[in-house]
Chimera marker file (.cmm) of the C-alpha trace (Angstrom):
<marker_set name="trace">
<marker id="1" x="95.631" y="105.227" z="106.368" r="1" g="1" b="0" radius="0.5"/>
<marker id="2" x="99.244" y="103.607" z="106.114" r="1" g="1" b="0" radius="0.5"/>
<marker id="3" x="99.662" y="100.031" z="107.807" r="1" g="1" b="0" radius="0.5"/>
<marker id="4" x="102.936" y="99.989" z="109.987" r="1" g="1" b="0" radius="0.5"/>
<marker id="5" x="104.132" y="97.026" z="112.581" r="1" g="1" b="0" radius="0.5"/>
<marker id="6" x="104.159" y="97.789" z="115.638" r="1" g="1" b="0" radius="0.5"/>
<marker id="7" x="108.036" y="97.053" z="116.678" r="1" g="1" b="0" radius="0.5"/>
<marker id="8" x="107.486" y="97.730" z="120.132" r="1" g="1" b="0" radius="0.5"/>
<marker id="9" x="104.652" y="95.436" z="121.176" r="1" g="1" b="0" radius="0.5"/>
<marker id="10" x="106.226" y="92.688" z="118.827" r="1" g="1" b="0" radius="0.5"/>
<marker id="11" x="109.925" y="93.222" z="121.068" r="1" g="1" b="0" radius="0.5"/>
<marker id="12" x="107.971" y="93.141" z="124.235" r="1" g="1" b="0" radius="0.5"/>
<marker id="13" x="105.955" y="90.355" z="123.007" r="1" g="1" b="0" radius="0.5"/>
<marker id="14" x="108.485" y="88.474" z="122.177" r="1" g="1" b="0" radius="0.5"/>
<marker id="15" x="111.165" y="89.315" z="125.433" r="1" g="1" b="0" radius="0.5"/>
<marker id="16" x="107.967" y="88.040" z="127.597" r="1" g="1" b="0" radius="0.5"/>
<marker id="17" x="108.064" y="84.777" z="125.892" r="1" g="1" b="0" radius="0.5"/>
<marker id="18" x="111.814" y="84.303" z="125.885" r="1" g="1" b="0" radius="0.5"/>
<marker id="19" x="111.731" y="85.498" z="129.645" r="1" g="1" b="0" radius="0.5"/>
<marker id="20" x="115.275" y="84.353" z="131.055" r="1" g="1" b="0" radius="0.5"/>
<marker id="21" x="116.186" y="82.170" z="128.577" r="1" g="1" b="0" radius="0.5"/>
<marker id="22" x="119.254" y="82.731" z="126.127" r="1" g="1" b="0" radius="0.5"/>
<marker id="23" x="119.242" y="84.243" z="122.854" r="1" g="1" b="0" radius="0.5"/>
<marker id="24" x="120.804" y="81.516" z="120.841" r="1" g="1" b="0" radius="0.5"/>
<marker id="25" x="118.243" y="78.975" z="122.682" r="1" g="1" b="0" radius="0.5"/>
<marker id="26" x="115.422" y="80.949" z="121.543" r="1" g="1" b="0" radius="0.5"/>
<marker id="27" x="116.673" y="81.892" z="118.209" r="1" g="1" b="0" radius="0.5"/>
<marker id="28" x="117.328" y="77.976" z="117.555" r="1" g="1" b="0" radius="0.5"/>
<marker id="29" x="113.991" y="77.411" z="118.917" r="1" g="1" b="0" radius="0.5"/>
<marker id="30" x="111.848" y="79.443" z="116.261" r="1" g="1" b="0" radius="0.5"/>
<marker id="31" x="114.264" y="78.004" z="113.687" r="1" g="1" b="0" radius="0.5"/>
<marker id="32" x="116.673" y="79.463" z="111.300" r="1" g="1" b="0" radius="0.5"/>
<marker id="33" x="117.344" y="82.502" z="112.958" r="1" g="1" b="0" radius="0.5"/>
<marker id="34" x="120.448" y="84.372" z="114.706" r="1" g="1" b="0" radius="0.5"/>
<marker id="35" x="120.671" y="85.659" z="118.454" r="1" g="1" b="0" radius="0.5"/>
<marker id="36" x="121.469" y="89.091" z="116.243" r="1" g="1" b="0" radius="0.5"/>
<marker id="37" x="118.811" y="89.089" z="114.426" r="1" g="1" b="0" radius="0.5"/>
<marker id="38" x="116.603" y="88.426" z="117.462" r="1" g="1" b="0" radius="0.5"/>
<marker id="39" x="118.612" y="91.292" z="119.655" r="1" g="1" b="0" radius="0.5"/>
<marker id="40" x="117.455" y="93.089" z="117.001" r="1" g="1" b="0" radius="0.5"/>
<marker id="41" x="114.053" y="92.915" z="116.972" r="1" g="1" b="0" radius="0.5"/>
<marker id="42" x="113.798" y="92.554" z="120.772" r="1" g="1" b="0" radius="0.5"/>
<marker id="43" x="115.682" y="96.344" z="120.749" r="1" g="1" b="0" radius="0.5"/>
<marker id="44" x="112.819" y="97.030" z="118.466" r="1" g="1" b="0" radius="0.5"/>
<marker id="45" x="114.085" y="96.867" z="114.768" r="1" g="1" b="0" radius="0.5"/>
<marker id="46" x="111.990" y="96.227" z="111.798" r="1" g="1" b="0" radius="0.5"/>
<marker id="47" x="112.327" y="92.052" z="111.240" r="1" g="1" b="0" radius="0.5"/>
<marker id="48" x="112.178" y="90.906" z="107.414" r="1" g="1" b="0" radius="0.5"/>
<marker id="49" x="108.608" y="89.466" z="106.152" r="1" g="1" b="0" radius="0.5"/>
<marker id="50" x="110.056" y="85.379" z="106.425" r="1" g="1" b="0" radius="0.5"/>
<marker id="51" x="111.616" y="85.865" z="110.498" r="1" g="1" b="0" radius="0.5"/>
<marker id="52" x="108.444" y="88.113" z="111.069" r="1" g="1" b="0" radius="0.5"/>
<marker id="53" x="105.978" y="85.568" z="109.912" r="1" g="1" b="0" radius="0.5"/>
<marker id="54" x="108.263" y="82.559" z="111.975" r="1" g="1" b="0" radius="0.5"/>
<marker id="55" x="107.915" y="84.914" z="115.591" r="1" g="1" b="0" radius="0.5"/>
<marker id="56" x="103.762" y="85.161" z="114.957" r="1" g="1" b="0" radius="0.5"/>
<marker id="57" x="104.428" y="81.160" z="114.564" r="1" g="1" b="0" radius="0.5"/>
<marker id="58" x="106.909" y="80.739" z="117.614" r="1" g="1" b="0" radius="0.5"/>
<marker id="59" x="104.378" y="83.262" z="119.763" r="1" g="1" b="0" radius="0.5"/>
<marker id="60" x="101.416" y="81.544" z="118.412" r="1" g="1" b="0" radius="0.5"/>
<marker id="61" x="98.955" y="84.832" z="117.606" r="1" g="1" b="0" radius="0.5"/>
<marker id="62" x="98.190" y="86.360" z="114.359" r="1" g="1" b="0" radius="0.5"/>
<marker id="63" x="100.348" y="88.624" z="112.006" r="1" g="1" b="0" radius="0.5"/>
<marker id="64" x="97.553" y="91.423" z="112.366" r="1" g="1" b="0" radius="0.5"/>
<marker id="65" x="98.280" y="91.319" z="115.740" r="1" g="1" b="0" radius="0.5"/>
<marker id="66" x="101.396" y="93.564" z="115.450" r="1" g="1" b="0" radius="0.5"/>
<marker id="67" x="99.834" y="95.693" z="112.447" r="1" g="1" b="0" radius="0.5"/>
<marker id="68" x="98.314" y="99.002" z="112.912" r="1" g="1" b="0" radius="0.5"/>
<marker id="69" x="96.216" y="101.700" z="110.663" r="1" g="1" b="0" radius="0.5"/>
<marker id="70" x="94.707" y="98.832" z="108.606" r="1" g="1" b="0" radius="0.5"/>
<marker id="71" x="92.125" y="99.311" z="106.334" r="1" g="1" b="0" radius="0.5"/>
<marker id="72" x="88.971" y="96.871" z="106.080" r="1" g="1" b="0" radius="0.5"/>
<marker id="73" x="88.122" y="94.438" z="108.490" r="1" g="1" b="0" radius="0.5"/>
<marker id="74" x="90.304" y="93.845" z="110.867" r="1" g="1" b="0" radius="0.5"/>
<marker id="75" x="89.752" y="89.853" z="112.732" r="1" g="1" b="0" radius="0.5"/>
<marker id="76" x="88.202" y="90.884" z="116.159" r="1" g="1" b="0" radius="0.5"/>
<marker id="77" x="90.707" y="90.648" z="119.013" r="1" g="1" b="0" radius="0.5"/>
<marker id="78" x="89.372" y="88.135" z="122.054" r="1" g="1" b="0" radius="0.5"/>
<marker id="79" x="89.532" y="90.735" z="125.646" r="1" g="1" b="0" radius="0.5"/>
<marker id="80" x="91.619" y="87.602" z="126.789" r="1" g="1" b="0" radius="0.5"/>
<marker id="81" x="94.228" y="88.219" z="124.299" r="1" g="1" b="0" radius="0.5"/>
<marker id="82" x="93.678" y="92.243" z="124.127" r="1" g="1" b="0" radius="0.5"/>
<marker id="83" x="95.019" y="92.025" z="128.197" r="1" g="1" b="0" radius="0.5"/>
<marker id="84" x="97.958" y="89.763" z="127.428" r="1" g="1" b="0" radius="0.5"/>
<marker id="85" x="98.740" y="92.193" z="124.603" r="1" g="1" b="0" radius="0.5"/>
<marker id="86" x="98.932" y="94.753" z="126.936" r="1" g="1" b="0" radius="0.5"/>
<marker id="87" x="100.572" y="93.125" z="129.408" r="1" g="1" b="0" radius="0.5"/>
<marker id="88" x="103.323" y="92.089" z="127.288" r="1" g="1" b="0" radius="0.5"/>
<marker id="89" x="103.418" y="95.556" z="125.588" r="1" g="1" b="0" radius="0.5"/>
<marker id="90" x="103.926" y="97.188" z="129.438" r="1" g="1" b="0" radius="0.5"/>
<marker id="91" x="107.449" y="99.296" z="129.717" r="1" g="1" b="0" radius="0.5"/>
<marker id="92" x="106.905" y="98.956" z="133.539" r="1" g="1" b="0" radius="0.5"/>
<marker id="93" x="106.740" y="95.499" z="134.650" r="1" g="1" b="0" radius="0.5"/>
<marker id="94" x="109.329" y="93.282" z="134.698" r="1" g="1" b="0" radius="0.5"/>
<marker id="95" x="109.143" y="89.816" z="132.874" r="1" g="1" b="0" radius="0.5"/>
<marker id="96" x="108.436" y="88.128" z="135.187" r="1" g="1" b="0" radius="0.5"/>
<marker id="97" x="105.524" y="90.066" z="136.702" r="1" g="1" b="0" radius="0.5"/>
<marker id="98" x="104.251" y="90.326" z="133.232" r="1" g="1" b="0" radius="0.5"/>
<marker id="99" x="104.310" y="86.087" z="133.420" r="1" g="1" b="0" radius="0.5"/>
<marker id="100" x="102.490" y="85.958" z="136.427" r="1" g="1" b="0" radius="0.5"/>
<marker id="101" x="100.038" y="88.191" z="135.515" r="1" g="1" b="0" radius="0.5"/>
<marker id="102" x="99.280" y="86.397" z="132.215" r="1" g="1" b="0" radius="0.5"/>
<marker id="103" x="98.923" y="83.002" z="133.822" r="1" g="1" b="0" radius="0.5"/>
<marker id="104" x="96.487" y="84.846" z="135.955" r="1" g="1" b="0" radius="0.5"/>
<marker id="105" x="94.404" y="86.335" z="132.875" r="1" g="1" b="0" radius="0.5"/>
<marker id="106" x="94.442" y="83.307" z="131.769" r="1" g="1" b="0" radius="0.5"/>
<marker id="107" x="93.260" y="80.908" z="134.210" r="1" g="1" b="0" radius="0.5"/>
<marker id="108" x="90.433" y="83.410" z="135.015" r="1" g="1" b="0" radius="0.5"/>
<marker id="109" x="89.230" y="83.186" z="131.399" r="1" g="1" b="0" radius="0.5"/>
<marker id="110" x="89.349" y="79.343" z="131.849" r="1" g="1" b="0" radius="0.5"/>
<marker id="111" x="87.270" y="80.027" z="134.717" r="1" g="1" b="0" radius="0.5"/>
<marker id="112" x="84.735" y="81.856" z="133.189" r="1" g="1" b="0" radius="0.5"/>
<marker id="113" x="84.871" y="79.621" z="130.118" r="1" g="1" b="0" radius="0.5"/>
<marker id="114" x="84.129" y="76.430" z="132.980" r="1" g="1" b="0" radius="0.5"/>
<marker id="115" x="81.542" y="78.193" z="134.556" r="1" g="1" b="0" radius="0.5"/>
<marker id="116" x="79.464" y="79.242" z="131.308" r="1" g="1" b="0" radius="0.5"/>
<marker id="117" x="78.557" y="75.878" z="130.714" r="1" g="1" b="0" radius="0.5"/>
<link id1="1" id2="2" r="1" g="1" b="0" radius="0.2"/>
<link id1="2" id2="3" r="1" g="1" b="0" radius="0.2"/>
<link id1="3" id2="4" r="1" g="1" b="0" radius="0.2"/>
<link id1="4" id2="5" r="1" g="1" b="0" radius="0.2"/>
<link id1="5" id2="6" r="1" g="1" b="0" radius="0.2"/>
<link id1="6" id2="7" r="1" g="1" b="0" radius="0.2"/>
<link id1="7" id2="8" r="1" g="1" b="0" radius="0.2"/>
<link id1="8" id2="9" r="1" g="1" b="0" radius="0.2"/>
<link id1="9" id2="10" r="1" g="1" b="0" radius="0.2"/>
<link id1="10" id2="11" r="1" g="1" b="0" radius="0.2"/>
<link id1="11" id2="12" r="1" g="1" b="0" radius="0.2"/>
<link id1="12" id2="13" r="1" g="1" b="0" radius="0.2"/>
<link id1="13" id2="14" r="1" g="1" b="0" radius="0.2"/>
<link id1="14" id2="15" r="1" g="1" b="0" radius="0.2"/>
<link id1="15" id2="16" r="1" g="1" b="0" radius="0.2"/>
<link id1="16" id2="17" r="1" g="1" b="0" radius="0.2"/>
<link id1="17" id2="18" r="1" g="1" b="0" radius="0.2"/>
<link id1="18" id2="19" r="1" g="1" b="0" radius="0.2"/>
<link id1="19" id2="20" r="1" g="1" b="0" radius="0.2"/>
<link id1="20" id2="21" r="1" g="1" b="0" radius="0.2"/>
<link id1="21" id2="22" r="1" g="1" b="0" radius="0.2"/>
<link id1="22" id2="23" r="1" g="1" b="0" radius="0.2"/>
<link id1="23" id2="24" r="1" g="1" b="0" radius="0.2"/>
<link id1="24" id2="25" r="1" g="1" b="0" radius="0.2"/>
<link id1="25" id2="26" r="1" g="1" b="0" radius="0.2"/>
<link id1="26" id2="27" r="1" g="1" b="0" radius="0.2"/>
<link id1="27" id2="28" r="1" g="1" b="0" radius="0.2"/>
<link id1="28" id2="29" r="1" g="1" b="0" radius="0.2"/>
<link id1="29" id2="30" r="1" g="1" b="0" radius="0.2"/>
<link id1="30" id2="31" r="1" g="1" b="0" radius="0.2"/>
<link id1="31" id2="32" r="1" g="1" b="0" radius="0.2"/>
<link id1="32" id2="33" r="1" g="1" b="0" radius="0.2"/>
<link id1="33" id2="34" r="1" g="1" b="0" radius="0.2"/>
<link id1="34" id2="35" r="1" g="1" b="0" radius="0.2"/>
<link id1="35" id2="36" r="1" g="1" b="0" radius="0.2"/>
<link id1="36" id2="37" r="1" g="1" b="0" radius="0.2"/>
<link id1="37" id2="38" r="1" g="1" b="0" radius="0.2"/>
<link id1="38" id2="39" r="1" g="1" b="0" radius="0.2"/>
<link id1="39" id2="40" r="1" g="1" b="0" radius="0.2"/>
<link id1="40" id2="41" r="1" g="1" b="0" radius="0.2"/>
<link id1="41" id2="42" r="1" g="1" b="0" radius="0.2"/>
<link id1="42" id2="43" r="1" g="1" b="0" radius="0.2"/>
<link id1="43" id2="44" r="1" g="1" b="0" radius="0.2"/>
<link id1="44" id2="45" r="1" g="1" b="0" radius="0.2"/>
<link id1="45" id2="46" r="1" g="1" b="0" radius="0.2"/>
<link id1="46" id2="47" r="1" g="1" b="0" radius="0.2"/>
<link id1="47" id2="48" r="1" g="1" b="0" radius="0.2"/>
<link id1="48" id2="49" r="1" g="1" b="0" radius="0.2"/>
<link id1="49" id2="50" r="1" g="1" b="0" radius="0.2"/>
<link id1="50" id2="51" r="1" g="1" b="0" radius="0.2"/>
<link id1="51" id2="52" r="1" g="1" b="0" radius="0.2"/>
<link id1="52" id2="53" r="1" g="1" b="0" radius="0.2"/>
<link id1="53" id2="54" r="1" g="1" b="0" radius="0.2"/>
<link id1="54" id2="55" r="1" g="1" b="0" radius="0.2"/>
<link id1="55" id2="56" r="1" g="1" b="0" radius="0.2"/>
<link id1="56" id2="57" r="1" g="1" b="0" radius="0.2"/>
<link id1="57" id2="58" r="1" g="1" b="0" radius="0.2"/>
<link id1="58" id2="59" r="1" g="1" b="0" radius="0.2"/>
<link id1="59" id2="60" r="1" g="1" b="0" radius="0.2"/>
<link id1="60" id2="61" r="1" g="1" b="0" radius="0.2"/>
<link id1="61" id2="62" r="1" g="1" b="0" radius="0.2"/>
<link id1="62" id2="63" r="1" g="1" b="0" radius="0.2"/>
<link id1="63" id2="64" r="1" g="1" b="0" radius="0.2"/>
<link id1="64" id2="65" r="1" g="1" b="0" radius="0.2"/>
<link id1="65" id2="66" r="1" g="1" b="0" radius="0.2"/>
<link id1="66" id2="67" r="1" g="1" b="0" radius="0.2"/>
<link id1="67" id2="68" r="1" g="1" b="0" radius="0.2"/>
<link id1="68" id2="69" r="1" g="1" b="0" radius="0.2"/>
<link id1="69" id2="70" r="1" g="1" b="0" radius="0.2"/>
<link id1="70" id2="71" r="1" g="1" b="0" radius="0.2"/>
<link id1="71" id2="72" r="1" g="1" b="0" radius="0.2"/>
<link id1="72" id2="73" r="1" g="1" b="0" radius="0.2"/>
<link id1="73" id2="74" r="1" g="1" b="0" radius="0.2"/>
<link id1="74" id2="75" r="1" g="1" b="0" radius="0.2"/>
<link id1="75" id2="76" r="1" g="1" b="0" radius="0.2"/>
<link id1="76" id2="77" r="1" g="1" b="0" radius="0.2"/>
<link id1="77" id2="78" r="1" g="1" b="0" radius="0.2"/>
<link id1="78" id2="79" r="1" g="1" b="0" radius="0.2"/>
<link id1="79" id2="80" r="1" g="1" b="0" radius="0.2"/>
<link id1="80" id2="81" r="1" g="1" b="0" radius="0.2"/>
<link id1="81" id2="82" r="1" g="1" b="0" radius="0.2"/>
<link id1="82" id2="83" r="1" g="1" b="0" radius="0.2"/>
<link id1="83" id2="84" r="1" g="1" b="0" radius="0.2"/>
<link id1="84" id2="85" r="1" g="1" b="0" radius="0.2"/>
<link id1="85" id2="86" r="1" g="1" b="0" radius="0.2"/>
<link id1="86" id2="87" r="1" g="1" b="0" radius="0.2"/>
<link id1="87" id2="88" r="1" g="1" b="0" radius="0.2"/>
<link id1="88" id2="89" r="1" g="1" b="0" radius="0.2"/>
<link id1="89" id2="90" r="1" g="1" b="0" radius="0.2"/>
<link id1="90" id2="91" r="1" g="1" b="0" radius="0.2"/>
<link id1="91" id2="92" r="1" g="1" b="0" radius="0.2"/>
<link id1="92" id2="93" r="1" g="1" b="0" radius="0.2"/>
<link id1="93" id2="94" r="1" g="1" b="0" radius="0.2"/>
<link id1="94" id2="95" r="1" g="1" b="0" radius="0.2"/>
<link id1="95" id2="96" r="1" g="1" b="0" radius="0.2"/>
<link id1="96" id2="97" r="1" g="1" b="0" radius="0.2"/>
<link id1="97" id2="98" r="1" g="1" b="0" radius="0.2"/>
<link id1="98" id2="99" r="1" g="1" b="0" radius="0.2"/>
<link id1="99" id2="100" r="1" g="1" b="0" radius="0.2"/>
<link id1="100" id2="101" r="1" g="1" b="0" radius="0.2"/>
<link id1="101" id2="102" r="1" g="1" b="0" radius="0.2"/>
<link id1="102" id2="103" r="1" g="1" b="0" radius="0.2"/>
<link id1="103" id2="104" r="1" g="1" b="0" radius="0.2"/>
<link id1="104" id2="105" r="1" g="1" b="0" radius="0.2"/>
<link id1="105" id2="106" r="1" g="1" b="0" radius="0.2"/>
<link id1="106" id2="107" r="1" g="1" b="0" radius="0.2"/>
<link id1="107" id2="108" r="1" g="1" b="0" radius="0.2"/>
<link id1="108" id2="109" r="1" g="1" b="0" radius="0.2"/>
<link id1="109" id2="110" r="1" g="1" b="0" radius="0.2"/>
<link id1="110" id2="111" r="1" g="1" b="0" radius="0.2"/>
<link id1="111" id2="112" r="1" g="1" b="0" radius="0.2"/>
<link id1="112" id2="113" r="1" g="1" b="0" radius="0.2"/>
<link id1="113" id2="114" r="1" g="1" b="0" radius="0.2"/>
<link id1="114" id2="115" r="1" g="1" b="0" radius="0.2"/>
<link id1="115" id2="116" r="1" g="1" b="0" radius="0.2"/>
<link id1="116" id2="117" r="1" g="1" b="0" radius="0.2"/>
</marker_set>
């Protein structure tokens, strides 16, 4: 089976994060990188290995994340982050829906995480 990145959940991804803030902001923020280069990804072009590895940094989850058809053992996925990933991925909801709802998944999994011990 051949590994490919998933474009689209890594533009989605990354459009959640960024929310309303500008390009160049962003793009300054993750470090050495253009607001092209990041239009370009967020329209769902192929980034190079370096600005890749620099988004997975800026939105703090693993490469494998984005990486499908792997072979091997693949580093289990937390339900937590398997919702946000979904949430983020989501064509339907706006950004800021898709913010609220994380901050939701989140605090519940705090919750349970409180109320386990």
């Amino acid at each position: 089976m051949e590994s490919t990145l998933n474009t689209q959940l890594l533009a989605s991804t990354i459009k959640s994060k960024r929310g309303s803030r500008g390009l160049r902001e962003v793009a300054k923020e993750i470090g050495d990188l253009s607001a092209p280069t990041l239009s370009r990804i967020e329209q769902g072009n192929l980034p190079d290995v370096e600005t890749f590895i620099k988004l997975c940094k800026w939105l703090n989850v693993p490469t494998d994340t984005f990486i499908s058809g792997k072979k091997g053992h693949a580093k289990e996925v937390s339900e937590k982050d398997k919702l946000i990933y979904q949430l983020r991925s989501s064509k339907e909801l706006d950004p800021s829906t898709i913010s609220a709802m994380v901050a939701m998944v989140d605090l519940a999994f705090t919750k349970l995480k409180k109320d386990a011990k």
